[in-house]
Every structure is written in structure tokens, then in C-alpha cells.
PDB file of the backbone (N, CA, C, O) and the ligand in Angstrom, with CONECT records:
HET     ZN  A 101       1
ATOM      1  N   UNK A   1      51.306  -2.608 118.362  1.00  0.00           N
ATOM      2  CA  UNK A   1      51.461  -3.081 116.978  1.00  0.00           C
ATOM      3  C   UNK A   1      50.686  -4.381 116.807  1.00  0.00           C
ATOM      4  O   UNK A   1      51.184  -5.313 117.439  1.00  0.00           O
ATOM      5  N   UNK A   2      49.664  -4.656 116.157  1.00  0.00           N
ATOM      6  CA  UNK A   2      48.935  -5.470 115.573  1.00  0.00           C
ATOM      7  C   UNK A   2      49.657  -6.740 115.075  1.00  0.00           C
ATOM      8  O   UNK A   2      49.957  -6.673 113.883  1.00  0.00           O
ATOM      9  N   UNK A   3      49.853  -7.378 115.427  1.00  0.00           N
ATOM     10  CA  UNK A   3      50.738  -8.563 114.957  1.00  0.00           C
ATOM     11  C   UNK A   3      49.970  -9.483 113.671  1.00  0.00           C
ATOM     12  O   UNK A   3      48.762  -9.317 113.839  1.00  0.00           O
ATOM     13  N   UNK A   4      50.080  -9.915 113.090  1.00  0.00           N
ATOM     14  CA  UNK A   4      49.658 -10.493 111.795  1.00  0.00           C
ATOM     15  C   UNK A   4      50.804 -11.861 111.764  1.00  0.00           C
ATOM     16  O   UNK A   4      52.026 -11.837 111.611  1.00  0.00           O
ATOM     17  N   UNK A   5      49.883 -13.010 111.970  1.00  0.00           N
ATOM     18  CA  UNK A   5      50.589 -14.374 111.974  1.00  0.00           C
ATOM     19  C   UNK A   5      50.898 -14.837 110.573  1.00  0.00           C
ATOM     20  O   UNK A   5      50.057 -14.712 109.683  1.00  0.00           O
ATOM     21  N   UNK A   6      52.016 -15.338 110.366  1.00  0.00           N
ATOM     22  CA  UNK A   6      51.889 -15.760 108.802  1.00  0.00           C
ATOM     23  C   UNK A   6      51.865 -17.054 108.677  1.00  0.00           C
ATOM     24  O   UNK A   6      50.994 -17.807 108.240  1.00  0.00           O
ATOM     25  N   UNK A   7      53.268 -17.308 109.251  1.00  0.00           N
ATOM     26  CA  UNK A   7      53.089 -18.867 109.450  1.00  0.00           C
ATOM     27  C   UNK A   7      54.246 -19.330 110.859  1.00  0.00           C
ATOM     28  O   UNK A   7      54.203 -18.737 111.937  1.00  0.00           O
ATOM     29  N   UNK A   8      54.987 -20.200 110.635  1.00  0.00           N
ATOM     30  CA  UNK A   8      55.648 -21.050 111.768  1.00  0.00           C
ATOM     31  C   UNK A   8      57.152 -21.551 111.356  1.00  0.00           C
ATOM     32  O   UNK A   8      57.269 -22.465 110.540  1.00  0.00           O
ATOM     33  N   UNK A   9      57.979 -21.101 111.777  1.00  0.00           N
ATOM     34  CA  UNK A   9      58.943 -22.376 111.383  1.00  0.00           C
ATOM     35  C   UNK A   9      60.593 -22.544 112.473  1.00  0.00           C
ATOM     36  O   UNK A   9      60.741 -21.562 113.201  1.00  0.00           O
ATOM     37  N   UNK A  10      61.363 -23.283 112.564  1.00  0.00           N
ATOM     38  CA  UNK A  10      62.229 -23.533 113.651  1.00  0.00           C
ATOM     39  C   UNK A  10      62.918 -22.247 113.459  1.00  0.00           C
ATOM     40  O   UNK A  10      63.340 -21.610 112.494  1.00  0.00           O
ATOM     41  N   UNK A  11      62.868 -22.081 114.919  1.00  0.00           N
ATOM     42  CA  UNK A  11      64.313 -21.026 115.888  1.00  0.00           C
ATOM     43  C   UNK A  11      65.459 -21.436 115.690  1.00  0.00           C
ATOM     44  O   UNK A  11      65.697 -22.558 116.135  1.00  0.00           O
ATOM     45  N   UNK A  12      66.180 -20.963 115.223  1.00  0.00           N
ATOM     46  CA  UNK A  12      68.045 -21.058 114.244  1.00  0.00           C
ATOM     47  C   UNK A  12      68.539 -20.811 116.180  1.00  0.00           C
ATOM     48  O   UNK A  12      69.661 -21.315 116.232  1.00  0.00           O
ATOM     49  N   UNK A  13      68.352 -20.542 116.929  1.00  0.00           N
ATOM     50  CA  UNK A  13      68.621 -20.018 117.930  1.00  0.00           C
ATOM     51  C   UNK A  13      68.984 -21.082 119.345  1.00  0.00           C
ATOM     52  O   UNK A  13      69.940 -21.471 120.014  1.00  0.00           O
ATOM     53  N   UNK A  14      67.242 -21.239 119.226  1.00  0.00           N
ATOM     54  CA  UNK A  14      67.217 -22.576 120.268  1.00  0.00           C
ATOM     55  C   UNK A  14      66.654 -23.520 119.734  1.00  0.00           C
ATOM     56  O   UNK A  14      66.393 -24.409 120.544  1.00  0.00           O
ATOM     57  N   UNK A  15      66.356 -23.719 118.744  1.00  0.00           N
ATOM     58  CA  UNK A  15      65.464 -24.798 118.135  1.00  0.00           C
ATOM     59  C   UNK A  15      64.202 -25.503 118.249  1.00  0.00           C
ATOM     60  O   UNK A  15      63.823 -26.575 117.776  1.00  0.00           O
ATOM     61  N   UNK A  16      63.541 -24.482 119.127  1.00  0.00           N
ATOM     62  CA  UNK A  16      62.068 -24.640 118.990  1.00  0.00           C
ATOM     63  C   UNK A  16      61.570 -24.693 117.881  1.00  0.00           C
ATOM     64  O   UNK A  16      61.933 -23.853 117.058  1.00  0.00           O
ATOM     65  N   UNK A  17      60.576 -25.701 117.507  1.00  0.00           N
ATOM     66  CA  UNK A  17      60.001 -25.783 116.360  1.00  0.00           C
ATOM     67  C   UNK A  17      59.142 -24.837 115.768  1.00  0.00           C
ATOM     68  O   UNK A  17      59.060 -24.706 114.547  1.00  0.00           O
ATOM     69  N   UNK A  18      58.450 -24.123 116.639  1.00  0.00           N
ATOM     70  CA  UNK A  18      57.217 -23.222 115.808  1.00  0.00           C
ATOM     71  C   UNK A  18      57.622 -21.581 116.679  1.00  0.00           C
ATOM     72  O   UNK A  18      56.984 -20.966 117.533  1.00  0.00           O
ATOM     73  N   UNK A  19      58.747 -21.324 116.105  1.00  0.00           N
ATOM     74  CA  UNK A  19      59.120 -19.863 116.152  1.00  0.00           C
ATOM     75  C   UNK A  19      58.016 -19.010 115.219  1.00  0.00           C
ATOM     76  O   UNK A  19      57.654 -19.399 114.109  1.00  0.00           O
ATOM     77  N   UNK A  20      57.670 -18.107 115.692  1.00  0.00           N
ATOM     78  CA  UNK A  20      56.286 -17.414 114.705  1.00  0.00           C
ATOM     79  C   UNK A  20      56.882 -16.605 113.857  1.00  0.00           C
ATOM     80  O   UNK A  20      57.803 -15.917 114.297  1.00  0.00           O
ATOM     81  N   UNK A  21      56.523 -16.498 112.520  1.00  0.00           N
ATOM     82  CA  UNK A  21      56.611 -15.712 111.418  1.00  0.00           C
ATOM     83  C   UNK A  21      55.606 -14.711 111.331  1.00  0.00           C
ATOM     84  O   UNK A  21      54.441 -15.096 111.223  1.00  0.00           O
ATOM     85  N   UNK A  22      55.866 -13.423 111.359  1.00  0.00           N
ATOM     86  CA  UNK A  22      54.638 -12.624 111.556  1.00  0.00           C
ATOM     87  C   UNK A  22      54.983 -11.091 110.563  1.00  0.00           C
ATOM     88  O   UNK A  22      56.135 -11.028 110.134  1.00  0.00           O
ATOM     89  N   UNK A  23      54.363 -10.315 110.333  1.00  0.00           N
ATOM     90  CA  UNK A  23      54.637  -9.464 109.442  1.00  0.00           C
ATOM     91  C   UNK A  23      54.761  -7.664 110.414  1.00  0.00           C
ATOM     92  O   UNK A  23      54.007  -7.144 111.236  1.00  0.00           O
ATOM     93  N   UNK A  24      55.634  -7.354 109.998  1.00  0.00           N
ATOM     94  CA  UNK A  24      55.541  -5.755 110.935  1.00  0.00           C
ATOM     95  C   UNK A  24      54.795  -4.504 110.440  1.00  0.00           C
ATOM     96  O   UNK A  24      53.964  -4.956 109.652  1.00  0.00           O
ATOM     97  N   UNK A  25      54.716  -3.741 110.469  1.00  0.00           N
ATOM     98  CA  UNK A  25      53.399  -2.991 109.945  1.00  0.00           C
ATOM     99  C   UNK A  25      53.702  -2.533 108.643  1.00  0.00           C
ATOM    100  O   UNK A  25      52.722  -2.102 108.035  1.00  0.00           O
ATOM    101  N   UNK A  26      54.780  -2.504 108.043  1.00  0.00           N
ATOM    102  CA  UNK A  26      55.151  -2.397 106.433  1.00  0.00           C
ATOM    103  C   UNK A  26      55.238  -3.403 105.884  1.00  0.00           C
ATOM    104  O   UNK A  26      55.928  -3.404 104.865  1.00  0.00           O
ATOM    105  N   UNK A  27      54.548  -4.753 106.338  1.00  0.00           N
ATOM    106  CA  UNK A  27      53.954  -5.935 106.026  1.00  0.00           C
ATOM    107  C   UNK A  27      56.002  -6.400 105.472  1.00  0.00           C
ATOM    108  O   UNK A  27      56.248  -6.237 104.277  1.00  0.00           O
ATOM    109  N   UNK A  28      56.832  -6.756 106.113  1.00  0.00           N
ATOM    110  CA  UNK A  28      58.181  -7.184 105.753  1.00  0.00           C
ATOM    111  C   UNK A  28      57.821  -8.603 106.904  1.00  0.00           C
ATOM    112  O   UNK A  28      57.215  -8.275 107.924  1.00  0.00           O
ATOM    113  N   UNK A  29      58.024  -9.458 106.816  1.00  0.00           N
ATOM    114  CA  UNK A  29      58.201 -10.732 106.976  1.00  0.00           C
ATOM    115  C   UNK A  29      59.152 -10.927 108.389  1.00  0.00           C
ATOM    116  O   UNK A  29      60.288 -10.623 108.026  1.00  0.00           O
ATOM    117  N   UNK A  30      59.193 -11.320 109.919  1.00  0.00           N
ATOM    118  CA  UNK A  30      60.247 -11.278 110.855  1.00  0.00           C
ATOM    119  C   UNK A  30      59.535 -12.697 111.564  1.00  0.00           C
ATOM    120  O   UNK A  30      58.500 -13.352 111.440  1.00  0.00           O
ATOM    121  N   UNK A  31      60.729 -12.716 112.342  1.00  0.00           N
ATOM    122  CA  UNK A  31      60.425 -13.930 112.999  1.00  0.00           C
ATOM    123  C   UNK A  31      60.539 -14.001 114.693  1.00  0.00           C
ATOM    124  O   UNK A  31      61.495 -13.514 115.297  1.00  0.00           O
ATOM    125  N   UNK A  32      59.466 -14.652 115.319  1.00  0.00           N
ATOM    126  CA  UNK A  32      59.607 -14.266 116.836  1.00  0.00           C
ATOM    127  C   UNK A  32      59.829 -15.612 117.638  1.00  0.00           C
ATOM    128  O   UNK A  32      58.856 -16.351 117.789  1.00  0.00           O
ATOM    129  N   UNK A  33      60.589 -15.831 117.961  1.00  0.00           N
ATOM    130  CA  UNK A  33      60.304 -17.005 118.770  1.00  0.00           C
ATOM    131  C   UNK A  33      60.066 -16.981 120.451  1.00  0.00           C
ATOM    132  O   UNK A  33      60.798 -16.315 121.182  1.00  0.00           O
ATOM    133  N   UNK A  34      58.990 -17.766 120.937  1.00  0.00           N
ATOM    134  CA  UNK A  34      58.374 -17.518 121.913  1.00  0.00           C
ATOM    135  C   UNK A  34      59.100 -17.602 123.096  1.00  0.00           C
ATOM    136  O   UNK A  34      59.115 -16.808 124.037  1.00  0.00           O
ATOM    137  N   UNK A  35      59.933 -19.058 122.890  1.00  0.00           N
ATOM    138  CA  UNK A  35      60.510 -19.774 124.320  1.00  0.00           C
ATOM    139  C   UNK A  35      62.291 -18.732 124.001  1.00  0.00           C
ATOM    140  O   UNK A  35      62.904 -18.225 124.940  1.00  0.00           O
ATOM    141  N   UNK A  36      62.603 -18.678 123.045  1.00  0.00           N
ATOM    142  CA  UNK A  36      64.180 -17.509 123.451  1.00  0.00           C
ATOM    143  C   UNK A  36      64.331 -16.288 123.568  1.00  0.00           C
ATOM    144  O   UNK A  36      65.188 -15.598 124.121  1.00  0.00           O
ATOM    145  N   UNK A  37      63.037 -15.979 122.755  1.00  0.00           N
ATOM    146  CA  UNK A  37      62.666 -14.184 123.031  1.00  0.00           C
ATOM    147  C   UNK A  37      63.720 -13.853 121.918  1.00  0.00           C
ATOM    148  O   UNK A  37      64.148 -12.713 122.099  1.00  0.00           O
ATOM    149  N   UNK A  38      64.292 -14.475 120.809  1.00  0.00           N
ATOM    150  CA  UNK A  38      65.202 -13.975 119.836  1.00  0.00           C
ATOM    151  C   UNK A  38      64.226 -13.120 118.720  1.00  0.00           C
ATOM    152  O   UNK A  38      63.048 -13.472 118.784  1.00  0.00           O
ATOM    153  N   UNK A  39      64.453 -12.283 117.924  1.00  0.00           N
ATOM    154  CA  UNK A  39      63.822 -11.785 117.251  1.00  0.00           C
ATOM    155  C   UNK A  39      64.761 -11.483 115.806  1.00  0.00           C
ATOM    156  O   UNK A  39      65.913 -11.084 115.978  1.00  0.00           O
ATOM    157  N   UNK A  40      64.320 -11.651 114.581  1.00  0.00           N
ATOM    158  CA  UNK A  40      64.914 -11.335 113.563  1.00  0.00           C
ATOM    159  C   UNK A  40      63.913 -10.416 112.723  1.00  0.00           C
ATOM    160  O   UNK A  40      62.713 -10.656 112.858  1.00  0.00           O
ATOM    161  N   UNK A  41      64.286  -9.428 111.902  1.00  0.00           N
ATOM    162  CA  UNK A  41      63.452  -9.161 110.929  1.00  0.00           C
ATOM    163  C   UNK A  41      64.342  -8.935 110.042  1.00  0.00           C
ATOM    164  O   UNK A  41      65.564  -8.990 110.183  1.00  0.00           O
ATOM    165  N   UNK A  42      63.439  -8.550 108.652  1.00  0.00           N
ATOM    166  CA  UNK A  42      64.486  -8.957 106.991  1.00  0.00           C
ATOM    167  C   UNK A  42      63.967  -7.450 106.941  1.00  0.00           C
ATOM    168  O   UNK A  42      64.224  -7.469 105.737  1.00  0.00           O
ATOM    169  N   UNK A  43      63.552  -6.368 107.109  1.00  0.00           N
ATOM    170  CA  UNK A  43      63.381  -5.208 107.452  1.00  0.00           C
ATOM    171  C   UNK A  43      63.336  -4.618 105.718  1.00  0.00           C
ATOM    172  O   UNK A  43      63.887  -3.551 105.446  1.00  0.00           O
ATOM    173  N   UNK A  44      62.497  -5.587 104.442  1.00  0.00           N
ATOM    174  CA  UNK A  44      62.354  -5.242 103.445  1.00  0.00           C
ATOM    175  C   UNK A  44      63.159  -5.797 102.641  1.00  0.00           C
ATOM    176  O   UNK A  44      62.884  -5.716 101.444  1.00  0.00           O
ATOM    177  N   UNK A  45      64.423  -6.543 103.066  1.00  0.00           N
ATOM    178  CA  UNK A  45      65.721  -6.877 102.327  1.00  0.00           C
ATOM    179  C   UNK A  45      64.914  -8.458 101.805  1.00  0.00           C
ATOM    180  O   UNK A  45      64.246  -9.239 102.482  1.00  0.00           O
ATOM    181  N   UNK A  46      65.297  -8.514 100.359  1.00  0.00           N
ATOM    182  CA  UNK A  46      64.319  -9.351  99.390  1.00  0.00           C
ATOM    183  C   UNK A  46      65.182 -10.955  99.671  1.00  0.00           C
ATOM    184  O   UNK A  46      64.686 -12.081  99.723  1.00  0.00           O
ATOM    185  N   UNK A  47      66.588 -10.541  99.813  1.00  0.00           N
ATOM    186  CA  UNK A  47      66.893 -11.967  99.980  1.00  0.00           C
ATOM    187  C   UNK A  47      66.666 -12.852 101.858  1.00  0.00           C
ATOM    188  O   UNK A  47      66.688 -14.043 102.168  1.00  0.00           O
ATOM    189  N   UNK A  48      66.515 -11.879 102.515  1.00  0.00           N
ATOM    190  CA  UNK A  48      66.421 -12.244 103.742  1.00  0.00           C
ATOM    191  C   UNK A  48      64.847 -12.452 103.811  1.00  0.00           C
ATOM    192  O   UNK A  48      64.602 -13.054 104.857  1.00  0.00           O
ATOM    193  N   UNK A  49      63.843 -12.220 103.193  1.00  0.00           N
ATOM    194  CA  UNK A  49      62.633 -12.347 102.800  1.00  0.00           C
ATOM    195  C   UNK A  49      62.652 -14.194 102.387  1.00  0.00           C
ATOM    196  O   UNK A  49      62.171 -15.200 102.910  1.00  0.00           O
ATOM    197  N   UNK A  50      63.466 -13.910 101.208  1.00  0.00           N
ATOM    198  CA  UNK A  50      63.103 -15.092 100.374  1.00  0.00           C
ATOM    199  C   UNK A  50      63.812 -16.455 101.556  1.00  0.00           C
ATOM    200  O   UNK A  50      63.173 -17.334 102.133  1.00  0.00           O
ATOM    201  N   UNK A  51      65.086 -16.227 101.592  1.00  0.00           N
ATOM    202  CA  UNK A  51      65.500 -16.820 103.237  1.00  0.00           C
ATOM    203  C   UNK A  51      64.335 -17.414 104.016  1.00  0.00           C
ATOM    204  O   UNK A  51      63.904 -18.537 103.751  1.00  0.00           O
ATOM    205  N   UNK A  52      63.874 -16.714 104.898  1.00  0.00           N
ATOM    206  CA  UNK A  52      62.908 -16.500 105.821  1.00  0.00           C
ATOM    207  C   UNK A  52      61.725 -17.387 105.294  1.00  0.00           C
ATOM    208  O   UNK A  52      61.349 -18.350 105.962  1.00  0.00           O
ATOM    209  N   UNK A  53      61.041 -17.012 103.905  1.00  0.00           N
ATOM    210  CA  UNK A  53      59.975 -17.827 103.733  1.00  0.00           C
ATOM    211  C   UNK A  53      59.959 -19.113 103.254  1.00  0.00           C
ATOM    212  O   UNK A  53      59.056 -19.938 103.120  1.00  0.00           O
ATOM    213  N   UNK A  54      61.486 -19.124 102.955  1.00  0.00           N
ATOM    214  CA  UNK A  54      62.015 -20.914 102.604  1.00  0.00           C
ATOM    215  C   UNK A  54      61.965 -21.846 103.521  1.00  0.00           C
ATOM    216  O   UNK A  54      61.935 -23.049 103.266  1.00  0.00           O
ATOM    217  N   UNK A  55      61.953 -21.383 104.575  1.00  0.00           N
ATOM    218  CA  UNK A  55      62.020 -22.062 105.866  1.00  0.00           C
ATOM    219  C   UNK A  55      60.511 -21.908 106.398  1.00  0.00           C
ATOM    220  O   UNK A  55      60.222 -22.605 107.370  1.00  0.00           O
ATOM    221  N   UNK A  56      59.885 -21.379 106.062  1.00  0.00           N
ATOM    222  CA  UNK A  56      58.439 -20.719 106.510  1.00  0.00           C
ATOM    223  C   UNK A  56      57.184 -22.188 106.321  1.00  0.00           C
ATOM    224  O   UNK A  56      57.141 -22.879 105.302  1.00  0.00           O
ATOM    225  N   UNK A  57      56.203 -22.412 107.634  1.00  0.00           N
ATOM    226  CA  UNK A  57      55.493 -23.254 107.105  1.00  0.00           C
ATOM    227  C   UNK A  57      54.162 -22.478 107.302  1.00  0.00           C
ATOM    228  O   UNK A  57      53.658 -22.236 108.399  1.00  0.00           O
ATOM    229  N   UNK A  58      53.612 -22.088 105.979  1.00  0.00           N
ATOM    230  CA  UNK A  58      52.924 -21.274 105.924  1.00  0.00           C
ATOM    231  C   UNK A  58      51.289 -21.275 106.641  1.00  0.00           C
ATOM    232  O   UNK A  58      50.525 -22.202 106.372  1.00  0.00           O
ATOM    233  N   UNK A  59      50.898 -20.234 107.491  1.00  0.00           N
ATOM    234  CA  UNK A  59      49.635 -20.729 108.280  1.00  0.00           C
ATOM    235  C   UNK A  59      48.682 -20.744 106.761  1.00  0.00           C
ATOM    236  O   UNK A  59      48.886 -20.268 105.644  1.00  0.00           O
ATOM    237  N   UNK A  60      47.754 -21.409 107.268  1.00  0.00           N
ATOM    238  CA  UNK A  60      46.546 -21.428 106.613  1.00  0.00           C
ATOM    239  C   UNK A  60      45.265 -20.772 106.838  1.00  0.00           C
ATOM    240  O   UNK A  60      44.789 -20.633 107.965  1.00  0.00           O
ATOM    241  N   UNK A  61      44.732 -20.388 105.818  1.00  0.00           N
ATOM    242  CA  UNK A  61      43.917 -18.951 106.292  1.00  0.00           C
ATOM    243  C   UNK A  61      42.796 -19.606 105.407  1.00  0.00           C
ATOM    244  O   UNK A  61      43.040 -20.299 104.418  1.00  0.00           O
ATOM    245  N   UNK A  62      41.121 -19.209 106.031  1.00  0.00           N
ATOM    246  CA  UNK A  62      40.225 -19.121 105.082  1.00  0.00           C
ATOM    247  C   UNK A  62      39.475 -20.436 105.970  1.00  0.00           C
ATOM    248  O   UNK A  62      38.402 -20.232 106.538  1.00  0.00           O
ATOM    249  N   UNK A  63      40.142 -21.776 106.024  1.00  0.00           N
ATOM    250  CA  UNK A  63      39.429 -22.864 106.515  1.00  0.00           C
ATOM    251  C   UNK A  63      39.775 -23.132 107.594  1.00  0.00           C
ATOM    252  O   UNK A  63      40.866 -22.654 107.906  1.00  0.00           O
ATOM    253  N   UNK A  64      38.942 -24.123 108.816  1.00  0.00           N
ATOM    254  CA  UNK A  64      39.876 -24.395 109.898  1.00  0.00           C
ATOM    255  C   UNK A  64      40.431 -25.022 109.576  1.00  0.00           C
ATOM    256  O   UNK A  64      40.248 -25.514 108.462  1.00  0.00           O
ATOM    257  N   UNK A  65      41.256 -25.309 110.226  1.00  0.00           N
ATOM    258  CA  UNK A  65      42.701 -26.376 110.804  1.00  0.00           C
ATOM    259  C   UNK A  65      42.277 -27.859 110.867  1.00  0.00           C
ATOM    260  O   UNK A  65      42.301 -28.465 111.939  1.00  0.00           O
ATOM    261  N   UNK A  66      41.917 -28.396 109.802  1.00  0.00           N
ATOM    262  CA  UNK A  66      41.491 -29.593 109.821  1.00  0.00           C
ATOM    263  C   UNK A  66      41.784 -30.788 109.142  1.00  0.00           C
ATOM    264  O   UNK A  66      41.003 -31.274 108.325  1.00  0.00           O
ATOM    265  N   UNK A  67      43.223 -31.452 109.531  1.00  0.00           N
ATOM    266  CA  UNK A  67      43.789 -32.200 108.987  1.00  0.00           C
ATOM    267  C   UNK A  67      43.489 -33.819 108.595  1.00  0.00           C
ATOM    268  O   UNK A  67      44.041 -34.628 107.849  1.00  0.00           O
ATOM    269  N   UNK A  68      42.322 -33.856 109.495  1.00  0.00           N
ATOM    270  CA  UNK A  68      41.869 -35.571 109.463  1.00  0.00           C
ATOM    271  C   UNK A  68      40.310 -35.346 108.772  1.00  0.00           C
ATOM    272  O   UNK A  68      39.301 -34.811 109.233  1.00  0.00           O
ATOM    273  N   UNK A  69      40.565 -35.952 107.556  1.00  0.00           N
ATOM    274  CA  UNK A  69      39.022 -35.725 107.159  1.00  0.00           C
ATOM    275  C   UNK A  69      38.190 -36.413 107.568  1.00  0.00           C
ATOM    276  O   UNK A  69      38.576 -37.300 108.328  1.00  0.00           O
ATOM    277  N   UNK A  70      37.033 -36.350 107.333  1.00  0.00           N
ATOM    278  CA  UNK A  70      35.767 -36.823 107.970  1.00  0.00           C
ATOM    279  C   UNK A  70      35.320 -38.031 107.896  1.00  0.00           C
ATOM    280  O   UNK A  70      34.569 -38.273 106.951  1.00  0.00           O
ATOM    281  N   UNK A  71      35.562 -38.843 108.608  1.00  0.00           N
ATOM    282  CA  UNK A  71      35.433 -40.598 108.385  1.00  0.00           C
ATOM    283  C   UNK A  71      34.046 -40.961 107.884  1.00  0.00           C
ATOM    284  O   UNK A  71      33.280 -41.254 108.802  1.00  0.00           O
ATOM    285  N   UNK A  72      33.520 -41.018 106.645  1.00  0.00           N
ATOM    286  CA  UNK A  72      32.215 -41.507 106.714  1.00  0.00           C
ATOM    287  C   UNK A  72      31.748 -42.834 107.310  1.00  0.00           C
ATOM    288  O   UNK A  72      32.703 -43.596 107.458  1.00  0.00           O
ATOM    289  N   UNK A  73      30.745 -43.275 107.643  1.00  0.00           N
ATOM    290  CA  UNK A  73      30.336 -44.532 108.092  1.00  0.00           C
ATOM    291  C   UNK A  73      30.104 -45.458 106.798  1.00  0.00           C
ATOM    292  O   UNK A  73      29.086 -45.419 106.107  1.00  0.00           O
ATOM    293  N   UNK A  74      31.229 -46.311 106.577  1.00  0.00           N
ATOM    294  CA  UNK A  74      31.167 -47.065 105.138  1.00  0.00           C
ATOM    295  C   UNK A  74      29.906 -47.888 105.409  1.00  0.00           C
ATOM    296  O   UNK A  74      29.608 -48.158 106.573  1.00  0.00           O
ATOM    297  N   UNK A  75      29.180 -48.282 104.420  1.00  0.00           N
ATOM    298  CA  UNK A  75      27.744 -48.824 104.415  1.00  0.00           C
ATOM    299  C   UNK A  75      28.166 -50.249 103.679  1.00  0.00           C
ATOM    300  O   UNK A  75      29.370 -50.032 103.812  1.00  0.00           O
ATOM    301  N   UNK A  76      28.151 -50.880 103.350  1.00  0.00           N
ATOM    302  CA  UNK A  76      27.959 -52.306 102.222  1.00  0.00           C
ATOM    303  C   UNK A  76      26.709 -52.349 101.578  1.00  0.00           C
ATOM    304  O   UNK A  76      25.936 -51.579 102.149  1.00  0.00           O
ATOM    305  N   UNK A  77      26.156 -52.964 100.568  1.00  0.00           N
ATOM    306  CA  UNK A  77      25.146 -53.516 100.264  1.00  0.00           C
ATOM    307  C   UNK A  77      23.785 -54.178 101.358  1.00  0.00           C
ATOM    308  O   UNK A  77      22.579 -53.969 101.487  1.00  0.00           O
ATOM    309  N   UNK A  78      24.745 -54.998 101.945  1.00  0.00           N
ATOM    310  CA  UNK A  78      24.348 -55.813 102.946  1.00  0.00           C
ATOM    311  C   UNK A  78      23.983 -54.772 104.580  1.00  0.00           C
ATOM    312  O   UNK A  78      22.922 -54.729 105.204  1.00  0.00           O
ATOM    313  N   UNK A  79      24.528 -54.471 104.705  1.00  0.00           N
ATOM    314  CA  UNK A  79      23.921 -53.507 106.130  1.00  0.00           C
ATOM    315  C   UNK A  79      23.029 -53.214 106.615  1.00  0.00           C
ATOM    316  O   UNK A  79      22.754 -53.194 107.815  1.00  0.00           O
ATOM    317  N   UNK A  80      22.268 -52.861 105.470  1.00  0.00           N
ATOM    318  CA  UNK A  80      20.563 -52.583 106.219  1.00  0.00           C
ATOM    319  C   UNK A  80      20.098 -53.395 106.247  1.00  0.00           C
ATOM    320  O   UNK A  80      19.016 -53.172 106.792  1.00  0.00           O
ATOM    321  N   UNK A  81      20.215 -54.754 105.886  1.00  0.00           N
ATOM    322  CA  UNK A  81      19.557 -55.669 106.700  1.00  0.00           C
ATOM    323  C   UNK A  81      19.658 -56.081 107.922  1.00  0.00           C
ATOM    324  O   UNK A  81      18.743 -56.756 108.393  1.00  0.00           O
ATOM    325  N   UNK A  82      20.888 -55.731 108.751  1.00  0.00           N
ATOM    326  CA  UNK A  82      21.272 -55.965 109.873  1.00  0.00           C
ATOM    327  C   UNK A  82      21.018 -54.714 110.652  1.00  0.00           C
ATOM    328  O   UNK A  82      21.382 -54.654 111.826  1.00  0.00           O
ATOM    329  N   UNK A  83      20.516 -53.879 110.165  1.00  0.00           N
ATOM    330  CA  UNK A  83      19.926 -52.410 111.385  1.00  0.00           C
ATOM    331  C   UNK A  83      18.983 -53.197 112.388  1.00  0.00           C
ATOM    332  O   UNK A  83      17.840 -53.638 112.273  1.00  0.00           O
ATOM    333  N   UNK A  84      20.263 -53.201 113.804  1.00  0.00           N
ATOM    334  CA  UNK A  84      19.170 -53.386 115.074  1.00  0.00           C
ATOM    335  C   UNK A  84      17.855 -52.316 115.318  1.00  0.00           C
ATOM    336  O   UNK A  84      17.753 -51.109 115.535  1.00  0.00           O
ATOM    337  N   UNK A  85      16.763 -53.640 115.130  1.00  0.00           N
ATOM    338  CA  UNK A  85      15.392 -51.920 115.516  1.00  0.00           C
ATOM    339  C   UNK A  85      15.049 -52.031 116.985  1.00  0.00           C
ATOM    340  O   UNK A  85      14.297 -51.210 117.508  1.00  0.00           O
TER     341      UNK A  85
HETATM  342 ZN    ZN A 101      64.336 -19.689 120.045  1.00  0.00          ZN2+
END
């Protein structure tokens, strides 16, 4: 079975933080956690869905994972006069 990551969120169980949220092949929403081996699924049921994704920190798809943006090198007015040649 093809696993499909959705997102992350704590084990009700043992309390690992990033228990995986992943979808089962009728795309229903379950949750796996790595370190207890507990497993839940909402097996289509809309409130155990809505449950589940309340707690859900949703992965991010499309861009990397890139939380610190890109520091430009601030310049002044004054700077290029001081470029060591
Ligand atoms: Zn756990």
C-alpha cells in the first residue's frame, strides 16, 4: 500500500510529537505513529476526520521545506567604497 504523507501531529498514545498522518487508499485520513506502532484510522467517519485534522500539522507540498529565508547581503550607500580590491 502506497502510503501518501499528509501531514504530522502528536501520538495521544505516547506522545511523540510527529506521529504521521497519512491517507489509506480510499484517501480517509489515519494516523501512524512511528516510535509506539499505535495506529488509528477514521475509516471515512467525517467527525473522526474533522478530529484528526484539527490536530493535524499539515505537510507542505509544492515548495521545499524552507523556513529561514534568504539573508540578503544588506549594502548601505556607503559600501562600495570600502570594497577591498
Ligand atoms: Zn505513539
Amino acid at each position: 500500500m502506497a502510503k501518501k504523507l499528509i501531514g504530522h501531529m502528536a501520538c495521544p498514545e505516547c506522545g511523540f510529537s510527529d506521529a504521521e498522518v497519512g491517507e489509506d487508499k480510499n484517501g480517509h485520513p489515519y494516523r501512524h505513529c512511528p516510535d509506539c506502532n499505535a495506529q488509528y484510522f477514521t475509516r471515512g467517519d467525517p467527525g473522526r476526520i474533522a478530529k484528526l485534522k484539527e490536530k493535524m500539522r499539515p505537510v507542505k507540498t509544492g515548495e521545499p521545506a524552507q523556513d529561514l529565508p534568504a539573508t540578503p547581503k544588506k549594502r548601505g550607500a556607503l559600501d562600495g567604497l570600502f570594497d577591498p580590491k
